[in-house]
PDB file with SEQRES, HELIX, SHEET and CRYST1 records, atoms N, CA, C and O in Angstrom:
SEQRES   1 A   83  UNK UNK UNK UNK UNK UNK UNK UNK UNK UNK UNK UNK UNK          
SEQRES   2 A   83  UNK UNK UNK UNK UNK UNK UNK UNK UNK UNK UNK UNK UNK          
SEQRES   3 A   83  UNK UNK UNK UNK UNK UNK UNK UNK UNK UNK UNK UNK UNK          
SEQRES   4 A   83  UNK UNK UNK UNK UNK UNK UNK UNK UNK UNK UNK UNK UNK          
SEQRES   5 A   83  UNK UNK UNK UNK UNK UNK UNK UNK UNK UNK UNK UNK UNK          
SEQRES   6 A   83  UNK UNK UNK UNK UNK UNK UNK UNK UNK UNK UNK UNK UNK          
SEQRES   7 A   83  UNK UNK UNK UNK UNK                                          
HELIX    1 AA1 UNK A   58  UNK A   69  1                                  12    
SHEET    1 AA1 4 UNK A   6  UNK A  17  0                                        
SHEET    2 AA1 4 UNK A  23  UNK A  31 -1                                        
SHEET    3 AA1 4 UNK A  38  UNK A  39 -1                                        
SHEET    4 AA1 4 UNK A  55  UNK A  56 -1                                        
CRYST1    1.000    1.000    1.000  90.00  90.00  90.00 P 1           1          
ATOM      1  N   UNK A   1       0.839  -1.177   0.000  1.00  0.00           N  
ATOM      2  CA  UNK A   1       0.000   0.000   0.000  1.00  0.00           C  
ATOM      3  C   UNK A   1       0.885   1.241   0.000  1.00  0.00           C  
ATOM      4  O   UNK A   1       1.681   1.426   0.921  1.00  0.00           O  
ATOM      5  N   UNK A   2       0.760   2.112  -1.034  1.00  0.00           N  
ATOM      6  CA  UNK A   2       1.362   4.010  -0.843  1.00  0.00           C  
ATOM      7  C   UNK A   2       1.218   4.245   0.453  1.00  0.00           C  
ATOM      8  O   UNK A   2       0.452   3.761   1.286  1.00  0.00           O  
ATOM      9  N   UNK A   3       2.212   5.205   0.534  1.00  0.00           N  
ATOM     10  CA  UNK A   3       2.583   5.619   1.479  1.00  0.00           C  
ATOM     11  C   UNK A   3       1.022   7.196   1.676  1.00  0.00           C  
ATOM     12  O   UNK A   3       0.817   7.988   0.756  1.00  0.00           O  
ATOM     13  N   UNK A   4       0.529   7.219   2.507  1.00  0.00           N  
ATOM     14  CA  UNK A   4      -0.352   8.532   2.528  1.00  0.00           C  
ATOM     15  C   UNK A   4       0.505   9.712   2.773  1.00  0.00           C  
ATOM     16  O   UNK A   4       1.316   9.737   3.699  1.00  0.00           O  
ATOM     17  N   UNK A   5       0.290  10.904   1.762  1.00  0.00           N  
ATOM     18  CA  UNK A   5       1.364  11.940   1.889  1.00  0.00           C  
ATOM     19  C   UNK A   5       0.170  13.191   2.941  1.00  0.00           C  
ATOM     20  O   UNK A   5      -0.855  13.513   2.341  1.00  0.00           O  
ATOM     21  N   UNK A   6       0.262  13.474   3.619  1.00  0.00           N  
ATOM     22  CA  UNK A   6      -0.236  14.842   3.950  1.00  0.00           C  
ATOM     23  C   UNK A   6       0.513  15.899   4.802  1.00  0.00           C  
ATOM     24  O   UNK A   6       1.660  15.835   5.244  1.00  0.00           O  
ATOM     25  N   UNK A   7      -0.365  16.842   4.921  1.00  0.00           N  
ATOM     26  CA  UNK A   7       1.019  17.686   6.038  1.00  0.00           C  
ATOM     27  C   UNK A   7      -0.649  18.694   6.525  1.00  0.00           C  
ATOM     28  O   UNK A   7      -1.405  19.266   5.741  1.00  0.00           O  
ATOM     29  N   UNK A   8      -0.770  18.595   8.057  1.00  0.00           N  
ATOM     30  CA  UNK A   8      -1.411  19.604   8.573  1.00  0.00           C  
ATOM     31  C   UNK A   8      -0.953  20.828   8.585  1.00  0.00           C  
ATOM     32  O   UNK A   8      -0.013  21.101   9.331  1.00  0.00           O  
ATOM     33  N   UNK A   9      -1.561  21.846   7.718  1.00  0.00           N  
ATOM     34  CA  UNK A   9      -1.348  23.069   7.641  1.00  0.00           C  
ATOM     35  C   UNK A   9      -1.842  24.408   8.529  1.00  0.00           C  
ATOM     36  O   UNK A   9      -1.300  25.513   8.568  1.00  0.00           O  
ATOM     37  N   UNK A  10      -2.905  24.001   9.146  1.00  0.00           N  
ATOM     38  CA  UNK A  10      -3.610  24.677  10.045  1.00  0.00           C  
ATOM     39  C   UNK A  10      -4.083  24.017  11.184  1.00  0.00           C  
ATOM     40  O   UNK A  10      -4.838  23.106  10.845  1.00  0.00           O  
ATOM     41  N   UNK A  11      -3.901  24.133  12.825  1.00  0.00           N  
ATOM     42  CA  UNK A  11      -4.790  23.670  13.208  1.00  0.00           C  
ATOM     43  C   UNK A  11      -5.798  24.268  13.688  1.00  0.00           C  
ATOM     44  O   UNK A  11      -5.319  25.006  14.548  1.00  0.00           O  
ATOM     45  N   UNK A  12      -6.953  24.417  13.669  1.00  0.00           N  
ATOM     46  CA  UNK A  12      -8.642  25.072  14.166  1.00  0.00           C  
ATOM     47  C   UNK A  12      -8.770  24.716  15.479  1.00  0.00           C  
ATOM     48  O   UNK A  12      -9.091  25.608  16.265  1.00  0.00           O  
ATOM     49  N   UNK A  13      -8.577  23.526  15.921  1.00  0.00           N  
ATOM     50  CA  UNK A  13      -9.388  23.296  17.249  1.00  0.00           C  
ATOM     51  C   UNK A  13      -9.313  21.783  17.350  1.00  0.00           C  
ATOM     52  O   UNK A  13      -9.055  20.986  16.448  1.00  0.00           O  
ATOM     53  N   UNK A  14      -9.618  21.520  18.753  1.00  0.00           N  
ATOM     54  CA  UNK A  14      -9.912  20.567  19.315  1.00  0.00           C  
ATOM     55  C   UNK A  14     -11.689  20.061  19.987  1.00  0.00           C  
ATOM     56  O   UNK A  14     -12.139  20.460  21.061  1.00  0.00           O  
ATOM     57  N   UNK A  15     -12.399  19.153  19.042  1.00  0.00           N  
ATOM     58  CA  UNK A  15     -14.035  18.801  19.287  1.00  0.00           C  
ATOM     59  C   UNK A  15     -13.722  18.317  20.861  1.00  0.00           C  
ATOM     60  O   UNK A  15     -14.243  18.812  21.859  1.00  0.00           O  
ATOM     61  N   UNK A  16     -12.809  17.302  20.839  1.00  0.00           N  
ATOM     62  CA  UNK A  16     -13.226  16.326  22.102  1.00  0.00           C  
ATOM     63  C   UNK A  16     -12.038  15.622  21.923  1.00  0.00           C  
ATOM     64  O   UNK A  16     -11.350  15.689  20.904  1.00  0.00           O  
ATOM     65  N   UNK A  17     -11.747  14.824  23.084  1.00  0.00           N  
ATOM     66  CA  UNK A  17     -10.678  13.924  23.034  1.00  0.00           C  
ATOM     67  C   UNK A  17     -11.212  12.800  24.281  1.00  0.00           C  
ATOM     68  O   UNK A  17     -11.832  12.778  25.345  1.00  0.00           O  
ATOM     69  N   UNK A  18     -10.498  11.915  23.326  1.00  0.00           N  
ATOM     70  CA  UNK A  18     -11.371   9.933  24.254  1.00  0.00           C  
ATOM     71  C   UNK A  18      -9.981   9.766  25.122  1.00  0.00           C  
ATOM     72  O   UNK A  18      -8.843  10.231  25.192  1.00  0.00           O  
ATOM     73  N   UNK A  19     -10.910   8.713  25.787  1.00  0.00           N  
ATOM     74  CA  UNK A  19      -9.924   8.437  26.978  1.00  0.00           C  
ATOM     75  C   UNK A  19      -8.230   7.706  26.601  1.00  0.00           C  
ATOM     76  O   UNK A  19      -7.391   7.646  27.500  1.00  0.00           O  
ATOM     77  N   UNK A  20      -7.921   7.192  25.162  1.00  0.00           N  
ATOM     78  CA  UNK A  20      -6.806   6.784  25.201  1.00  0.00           C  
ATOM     79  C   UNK A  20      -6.006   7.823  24.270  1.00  0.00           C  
ATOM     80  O   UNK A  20      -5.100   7.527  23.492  1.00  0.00           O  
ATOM     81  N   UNK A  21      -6.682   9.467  24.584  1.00  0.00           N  
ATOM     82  CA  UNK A  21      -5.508  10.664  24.327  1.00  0.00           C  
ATOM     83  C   UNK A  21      -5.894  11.354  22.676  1.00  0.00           C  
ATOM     84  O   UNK A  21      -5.627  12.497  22.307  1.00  0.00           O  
ATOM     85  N   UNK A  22      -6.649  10.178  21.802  1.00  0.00           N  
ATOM     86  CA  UNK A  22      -6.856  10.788  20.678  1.00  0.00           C  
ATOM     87  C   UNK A  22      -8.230  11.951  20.180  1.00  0.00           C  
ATOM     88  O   UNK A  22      -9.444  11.926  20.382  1.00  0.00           O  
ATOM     89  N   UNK A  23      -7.175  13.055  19.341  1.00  0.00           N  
ATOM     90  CA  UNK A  23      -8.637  14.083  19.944  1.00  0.00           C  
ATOM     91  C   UNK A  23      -8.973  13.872  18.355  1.00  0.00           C  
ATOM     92  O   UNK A  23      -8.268  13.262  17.552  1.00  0.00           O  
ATOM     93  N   UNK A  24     -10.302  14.566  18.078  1.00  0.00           N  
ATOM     94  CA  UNK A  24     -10.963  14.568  17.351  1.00  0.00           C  
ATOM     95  C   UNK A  24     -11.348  16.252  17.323  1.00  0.00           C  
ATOM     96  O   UNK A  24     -11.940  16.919  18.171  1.00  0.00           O  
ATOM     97  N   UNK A  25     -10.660  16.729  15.757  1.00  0.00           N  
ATOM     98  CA  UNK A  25      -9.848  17.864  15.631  1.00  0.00           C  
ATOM     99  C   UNK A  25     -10.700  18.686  14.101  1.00  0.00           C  
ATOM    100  O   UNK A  25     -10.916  17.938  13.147  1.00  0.00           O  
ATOM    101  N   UNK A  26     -11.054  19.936  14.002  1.00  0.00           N  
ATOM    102  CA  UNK A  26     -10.980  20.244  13.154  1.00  0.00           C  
ATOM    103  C   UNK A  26      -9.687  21.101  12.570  1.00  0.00           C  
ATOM    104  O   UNK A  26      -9.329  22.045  13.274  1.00  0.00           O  
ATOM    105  N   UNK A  27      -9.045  20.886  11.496  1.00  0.00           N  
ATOM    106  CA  UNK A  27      -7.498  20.926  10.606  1.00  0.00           C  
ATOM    107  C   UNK A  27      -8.179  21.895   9.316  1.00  0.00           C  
ATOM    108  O   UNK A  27      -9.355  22.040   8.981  1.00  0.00           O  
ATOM    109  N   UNK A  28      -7.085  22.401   8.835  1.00  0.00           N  
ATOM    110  CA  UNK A  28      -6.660  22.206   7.307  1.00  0.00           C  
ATOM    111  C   UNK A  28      -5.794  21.236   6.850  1.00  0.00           C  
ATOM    112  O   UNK A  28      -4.798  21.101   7.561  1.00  0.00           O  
ATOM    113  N   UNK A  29      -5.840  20.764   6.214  1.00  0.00           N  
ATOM    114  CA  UNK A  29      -4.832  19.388   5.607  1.00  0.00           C  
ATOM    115  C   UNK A  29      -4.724  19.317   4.069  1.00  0.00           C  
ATOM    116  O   UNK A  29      -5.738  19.117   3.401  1.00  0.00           O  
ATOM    117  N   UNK A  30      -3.910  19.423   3.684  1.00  0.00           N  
ATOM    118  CA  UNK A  30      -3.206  19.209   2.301  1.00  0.00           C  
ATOM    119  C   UNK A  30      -3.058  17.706   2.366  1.00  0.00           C  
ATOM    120  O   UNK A  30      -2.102  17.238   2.984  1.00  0.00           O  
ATOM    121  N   UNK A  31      -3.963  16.889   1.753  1.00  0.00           N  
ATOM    122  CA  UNK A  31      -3.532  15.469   1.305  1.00  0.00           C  
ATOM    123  C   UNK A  31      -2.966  15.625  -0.537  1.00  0.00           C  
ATOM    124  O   UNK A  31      -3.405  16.248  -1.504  1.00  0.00           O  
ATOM    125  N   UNK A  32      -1.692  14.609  -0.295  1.00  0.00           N  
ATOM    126  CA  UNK A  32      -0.900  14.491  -1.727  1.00  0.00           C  
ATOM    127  C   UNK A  32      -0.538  15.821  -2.261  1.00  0.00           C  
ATOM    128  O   UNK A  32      -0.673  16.033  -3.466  1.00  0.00           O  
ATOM    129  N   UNK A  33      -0.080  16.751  -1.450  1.00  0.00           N  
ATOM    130  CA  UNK A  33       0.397  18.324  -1.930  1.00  0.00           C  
ATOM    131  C   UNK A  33      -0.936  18.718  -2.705  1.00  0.00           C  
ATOM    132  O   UNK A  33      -0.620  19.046  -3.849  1.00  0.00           O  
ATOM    133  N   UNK A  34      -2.324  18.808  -2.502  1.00  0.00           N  
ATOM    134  CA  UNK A  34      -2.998  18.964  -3.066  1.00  0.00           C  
ATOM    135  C   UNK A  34      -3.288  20.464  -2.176  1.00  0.00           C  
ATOM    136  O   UNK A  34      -2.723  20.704  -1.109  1.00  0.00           O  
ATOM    137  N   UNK A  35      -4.326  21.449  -2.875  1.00  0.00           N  
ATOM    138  CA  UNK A  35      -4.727  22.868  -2.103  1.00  0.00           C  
ATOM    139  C   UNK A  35      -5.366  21.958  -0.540  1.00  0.00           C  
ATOM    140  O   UNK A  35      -5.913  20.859  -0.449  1.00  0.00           O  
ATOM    141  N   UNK A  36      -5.009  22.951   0.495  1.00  0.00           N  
ATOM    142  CA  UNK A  36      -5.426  22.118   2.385  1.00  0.00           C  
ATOM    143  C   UNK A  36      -7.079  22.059   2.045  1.00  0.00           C  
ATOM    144  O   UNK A  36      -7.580  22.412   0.978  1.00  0.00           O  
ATOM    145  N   UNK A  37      -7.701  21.600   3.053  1.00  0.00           N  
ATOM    146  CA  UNK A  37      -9.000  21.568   2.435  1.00  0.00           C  
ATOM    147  C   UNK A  37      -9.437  21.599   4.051  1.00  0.00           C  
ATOM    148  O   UNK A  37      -8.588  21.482   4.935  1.00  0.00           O  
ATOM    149  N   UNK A  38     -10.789  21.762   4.317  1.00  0.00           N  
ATOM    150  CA  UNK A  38     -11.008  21.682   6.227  1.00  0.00           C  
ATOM    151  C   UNK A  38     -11.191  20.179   6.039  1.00  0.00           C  
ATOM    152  O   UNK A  38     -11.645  19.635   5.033  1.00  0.00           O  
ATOM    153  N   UNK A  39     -10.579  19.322   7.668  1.00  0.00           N  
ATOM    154  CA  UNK A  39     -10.918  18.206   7.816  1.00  0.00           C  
ATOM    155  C   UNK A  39     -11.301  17.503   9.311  1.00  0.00           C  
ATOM    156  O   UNK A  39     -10.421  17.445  10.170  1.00  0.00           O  
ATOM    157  N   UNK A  40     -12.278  17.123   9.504  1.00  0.00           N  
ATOM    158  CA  UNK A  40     -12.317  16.365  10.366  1.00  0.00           C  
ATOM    159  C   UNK A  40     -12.316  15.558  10.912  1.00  0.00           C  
ATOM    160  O   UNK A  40     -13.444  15.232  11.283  1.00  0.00           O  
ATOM    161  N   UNK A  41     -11.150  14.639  11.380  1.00  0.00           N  
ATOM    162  CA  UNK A  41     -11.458  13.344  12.108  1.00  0.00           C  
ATOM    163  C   UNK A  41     -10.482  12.986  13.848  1.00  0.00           C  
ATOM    164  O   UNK A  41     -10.333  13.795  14.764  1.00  0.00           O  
ATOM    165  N   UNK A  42     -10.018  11.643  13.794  1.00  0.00           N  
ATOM    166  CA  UNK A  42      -9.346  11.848  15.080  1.00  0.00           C  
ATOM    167  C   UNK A  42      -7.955  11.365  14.500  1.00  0.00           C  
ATOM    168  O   UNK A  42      -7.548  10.829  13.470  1.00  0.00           O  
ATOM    169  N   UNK A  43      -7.355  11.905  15.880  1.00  0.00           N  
ATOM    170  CA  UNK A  43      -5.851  11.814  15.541  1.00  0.00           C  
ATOM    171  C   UNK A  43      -5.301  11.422  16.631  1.00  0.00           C  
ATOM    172  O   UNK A  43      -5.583  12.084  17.630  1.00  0.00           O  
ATOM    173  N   UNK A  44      -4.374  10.263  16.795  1.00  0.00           N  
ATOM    174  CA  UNK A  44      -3.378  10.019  17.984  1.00  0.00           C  
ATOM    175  C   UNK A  44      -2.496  11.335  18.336  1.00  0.00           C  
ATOM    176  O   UNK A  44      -2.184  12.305  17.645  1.00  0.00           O  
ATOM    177  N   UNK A  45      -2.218  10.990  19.672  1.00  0.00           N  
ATOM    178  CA  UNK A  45      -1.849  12.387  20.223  1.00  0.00           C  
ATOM    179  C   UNK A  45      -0.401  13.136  19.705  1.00  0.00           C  
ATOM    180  O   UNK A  45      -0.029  14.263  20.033  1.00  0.00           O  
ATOM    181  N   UNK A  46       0.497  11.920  18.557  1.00  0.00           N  
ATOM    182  CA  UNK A  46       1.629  12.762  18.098  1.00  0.00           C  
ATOM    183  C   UNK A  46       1.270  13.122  16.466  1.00  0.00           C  
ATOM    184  O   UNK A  46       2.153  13.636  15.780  1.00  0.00           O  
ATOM    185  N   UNK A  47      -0.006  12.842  15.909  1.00  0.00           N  
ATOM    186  CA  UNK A  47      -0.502  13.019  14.685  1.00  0.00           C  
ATOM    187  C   UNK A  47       0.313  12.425  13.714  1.00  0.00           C  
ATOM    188  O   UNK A  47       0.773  13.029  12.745  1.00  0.00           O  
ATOM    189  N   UNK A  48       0.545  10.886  14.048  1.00  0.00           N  
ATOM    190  CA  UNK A  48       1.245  10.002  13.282  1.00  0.00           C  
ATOM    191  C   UNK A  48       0.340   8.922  12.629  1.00  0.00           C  
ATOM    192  O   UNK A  48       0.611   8.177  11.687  1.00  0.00           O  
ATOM    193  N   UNK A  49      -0.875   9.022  13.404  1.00  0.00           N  
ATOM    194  CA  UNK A  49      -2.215   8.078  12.854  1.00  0.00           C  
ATOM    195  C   UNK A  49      -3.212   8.557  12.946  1.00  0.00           C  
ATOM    196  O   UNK A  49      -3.418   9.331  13.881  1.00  0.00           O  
ATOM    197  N   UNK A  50      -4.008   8.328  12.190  1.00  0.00           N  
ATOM    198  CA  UNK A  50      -5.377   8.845  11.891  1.00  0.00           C  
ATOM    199  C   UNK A  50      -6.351   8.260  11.979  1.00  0.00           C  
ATOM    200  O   UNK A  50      -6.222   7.059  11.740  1.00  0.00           O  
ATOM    201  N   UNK A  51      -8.145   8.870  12.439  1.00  0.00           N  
ATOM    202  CA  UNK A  51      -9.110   7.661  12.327  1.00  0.00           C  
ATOM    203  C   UNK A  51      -9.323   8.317  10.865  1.00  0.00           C  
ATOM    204  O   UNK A  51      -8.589   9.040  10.191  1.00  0.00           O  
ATOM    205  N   UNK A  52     -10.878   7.676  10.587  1.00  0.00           N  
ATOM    206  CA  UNK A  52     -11.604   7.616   9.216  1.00  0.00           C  
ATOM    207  C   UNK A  52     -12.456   9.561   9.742  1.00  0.00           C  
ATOM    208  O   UNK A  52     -12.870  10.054  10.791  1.00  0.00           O  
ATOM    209  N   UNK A  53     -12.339   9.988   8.447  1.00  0.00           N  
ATOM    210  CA  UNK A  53     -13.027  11.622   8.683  1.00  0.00           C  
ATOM    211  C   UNK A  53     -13.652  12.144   7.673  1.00  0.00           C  
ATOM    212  O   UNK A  53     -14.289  11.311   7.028  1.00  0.00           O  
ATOM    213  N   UNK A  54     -13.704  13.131   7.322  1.00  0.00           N  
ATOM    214  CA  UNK A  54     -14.902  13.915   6.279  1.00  0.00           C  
ATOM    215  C   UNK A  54     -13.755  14.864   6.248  1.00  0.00           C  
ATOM    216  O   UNK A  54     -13.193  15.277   7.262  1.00  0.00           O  
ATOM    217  N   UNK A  55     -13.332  15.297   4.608  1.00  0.00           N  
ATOM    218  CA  UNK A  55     -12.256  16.628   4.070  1.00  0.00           C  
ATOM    219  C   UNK A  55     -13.721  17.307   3.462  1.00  0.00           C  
ATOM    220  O   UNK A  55     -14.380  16.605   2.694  1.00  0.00           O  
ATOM    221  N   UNK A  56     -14.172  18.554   3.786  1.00  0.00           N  
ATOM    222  CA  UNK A  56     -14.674  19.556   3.057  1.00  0.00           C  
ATOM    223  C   UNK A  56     -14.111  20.484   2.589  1.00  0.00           C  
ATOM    224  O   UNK A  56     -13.055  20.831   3.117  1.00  0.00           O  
ATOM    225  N   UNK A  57     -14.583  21.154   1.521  1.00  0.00           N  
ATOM    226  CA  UNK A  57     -14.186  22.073   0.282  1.00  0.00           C  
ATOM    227  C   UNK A  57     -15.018  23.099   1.077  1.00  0.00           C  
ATOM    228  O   UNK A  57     -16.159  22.885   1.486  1.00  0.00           O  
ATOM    229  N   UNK A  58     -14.211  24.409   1.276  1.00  0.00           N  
ATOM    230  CA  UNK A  58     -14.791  25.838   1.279  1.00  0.00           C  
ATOM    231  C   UNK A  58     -16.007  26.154   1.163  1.00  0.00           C  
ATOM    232  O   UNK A  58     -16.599  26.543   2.169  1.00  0.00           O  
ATOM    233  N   UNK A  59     -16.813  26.052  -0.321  1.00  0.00           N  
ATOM    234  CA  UNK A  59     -17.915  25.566   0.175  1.00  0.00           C  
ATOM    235  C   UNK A  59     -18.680  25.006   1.228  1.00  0.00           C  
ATOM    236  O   UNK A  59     -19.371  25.603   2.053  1.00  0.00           O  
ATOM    237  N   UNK A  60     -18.452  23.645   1.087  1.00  0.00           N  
ATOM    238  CA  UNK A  60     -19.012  22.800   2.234  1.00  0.00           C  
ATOM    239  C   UNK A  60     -19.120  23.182   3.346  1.00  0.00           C  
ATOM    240  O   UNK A  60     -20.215  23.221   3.907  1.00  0.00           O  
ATOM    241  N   UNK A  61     -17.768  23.626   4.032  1.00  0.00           N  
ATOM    242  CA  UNK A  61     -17.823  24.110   5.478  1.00  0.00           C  
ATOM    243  C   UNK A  61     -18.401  25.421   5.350  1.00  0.00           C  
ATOM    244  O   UNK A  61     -18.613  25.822   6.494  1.00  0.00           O  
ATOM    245  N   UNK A  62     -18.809  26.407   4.376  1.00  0.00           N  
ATOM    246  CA  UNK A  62     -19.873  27.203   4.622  1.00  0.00           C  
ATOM    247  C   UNK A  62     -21.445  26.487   4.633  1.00  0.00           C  
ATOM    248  O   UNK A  62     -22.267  26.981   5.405  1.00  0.00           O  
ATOM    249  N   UNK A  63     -21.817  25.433   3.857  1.00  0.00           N  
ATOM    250  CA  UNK A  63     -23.133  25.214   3.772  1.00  0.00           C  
ATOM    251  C   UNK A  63     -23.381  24.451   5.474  1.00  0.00           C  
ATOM    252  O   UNK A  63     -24.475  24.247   5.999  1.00  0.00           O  
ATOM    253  N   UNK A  64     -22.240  24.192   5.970  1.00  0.00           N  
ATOM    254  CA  UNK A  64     -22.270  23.143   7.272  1.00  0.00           C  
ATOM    255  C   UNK A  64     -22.545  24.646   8.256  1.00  0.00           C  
ATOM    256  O   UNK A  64     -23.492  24.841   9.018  1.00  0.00           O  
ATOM    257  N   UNK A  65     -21.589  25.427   8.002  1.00  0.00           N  
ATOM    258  CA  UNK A  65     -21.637  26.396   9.215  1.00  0.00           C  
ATOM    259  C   UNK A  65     -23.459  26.758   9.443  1.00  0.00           C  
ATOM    260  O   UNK A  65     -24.088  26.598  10.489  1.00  0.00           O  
ATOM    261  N   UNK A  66     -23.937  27.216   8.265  1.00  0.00           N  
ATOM    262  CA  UNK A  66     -25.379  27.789   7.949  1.00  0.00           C  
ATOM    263  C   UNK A  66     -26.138  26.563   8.418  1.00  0.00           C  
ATOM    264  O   UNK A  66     -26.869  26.625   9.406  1.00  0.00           O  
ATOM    265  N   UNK A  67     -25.978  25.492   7.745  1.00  0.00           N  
ATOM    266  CA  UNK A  67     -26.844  24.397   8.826  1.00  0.00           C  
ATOM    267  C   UNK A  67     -26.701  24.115  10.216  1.00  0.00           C  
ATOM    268  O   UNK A  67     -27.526  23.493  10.885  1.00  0.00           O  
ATOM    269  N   UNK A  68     -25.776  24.528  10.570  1.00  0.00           N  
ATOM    270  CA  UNK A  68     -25.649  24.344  11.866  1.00  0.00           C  
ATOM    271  C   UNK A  68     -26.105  25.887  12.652  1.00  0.00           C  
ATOM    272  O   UNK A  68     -26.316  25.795  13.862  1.00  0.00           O  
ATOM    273  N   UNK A  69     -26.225  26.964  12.157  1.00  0.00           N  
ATOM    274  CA  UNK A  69     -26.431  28.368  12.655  1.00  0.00           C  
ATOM    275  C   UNK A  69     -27.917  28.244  12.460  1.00  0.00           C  
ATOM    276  O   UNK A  69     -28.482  29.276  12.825  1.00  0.00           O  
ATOM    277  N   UNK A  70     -28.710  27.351  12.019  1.00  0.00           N  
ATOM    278  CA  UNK A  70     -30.121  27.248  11.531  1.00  0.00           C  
ATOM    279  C   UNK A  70     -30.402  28.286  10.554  1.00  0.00           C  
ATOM    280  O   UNK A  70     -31.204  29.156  10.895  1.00  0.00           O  
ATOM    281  N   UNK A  71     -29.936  28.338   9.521  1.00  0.00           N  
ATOM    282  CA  UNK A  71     -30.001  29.522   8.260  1.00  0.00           C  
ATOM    283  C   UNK A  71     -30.735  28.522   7.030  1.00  0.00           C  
ATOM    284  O   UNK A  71     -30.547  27.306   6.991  1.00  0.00           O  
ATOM    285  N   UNK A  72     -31.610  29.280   6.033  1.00  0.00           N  
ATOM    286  CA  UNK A  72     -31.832  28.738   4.942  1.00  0.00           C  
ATOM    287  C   UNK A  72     -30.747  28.929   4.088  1.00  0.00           C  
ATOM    288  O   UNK A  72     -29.983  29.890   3.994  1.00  0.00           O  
ATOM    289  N   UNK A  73     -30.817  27.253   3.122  1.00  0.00           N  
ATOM    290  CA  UNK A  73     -29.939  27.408   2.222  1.00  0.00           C  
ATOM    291  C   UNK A  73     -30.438  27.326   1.144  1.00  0.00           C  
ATOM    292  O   UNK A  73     -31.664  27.425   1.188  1.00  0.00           O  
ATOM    293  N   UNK A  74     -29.839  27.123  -0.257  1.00  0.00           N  
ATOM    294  CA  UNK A  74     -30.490  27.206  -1.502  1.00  0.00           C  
ATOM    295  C   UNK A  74     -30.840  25.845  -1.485  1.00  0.00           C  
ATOM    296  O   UNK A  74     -29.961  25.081  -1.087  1.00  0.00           O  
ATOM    297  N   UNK A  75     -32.206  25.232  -1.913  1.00  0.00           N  
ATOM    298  CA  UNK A  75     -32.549  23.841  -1.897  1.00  0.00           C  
ATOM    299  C   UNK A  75     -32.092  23.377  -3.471  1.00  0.00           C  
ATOM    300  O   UNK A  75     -32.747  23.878  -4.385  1.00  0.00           O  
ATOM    301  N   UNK A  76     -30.958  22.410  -3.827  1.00  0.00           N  
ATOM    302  CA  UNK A  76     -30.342  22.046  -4.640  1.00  0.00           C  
ATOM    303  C   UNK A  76     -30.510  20.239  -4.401  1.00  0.00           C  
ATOM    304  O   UNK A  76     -29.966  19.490  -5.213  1.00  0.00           O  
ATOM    305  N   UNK A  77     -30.943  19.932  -3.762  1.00  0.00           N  
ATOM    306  CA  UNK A  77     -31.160  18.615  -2.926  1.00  0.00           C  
ATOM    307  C   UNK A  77     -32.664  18.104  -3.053  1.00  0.00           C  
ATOM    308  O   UNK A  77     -33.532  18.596  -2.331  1.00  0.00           O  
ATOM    309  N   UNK A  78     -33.109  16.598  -4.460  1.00  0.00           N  
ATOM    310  CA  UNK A  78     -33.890  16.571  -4.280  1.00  0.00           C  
ATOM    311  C   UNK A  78     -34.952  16.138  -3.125  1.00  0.00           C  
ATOM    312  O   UNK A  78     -34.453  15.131  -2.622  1.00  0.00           O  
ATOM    313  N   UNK A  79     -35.923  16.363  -2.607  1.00  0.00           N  
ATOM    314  CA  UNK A  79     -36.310  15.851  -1.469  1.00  0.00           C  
ATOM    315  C   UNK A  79     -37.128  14.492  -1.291  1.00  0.00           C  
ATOM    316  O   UNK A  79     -37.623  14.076  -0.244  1.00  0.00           O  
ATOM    317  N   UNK A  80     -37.152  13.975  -2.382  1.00  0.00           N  
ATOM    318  CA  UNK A  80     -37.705  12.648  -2.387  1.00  0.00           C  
ATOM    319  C   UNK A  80     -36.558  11.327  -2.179  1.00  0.00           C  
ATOM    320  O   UNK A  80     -36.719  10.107  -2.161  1.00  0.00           O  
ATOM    321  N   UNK A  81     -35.263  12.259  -2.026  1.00  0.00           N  
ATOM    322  CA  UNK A  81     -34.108  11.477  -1.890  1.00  0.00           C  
ATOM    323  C   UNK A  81     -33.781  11.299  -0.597  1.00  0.00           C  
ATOM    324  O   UNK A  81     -33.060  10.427  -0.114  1.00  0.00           O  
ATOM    325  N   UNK A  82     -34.470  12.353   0.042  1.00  0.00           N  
ATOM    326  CA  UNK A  82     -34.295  12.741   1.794  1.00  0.00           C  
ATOM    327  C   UNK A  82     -34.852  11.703   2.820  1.00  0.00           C  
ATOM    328  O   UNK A  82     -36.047  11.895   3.043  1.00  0.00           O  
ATOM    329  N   UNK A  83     -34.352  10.741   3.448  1.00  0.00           N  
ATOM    330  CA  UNK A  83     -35.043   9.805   4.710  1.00  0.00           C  
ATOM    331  C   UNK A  83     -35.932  10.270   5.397  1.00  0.00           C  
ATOM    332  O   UNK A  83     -36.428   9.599   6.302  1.00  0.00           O  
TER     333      UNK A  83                                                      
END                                                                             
């Protein structure tokens, strides 16, 4: 398996951290020298391993901020697709 290239470029914050030290972090992260992108997942405490997370695009973490601030957004999402 490749080697995963990234490099944390920013860090934002700390969500929470579990009892064996790994926090669960929002980053900027450049995966594969690519532009950083926001990311969230968890990280052992020397950021040598990673769990499984969600990378959003600029965008995204604006449409997340507004859903989470309870704001309308543009409905682009059909709703018969919605649970």
């Amino acid at each position: 398996m490749a080697e995963l290239k990234f490099e944390i470029t920013q860090h934002l914050g700390v969500l929470s951290e579990n009892a064996r030290g790994w926090t669960k972090e929002l980053n900027m992260v450049s995966w594969s020298e690519h532009e950083p992108k926001y990311d969230i997942r968890e990280w052992s405490p020397d950021h040598t391993r990673m769990g499984k997370g969600v990378t959003l695009s600029e965008e995204e973490i604006n449409a997340l901020r507004a859903l989470l601030n309870g704001e309308e957004l543009e409905d682009d999402v059909d709703d018969s697709m919605m649970v």
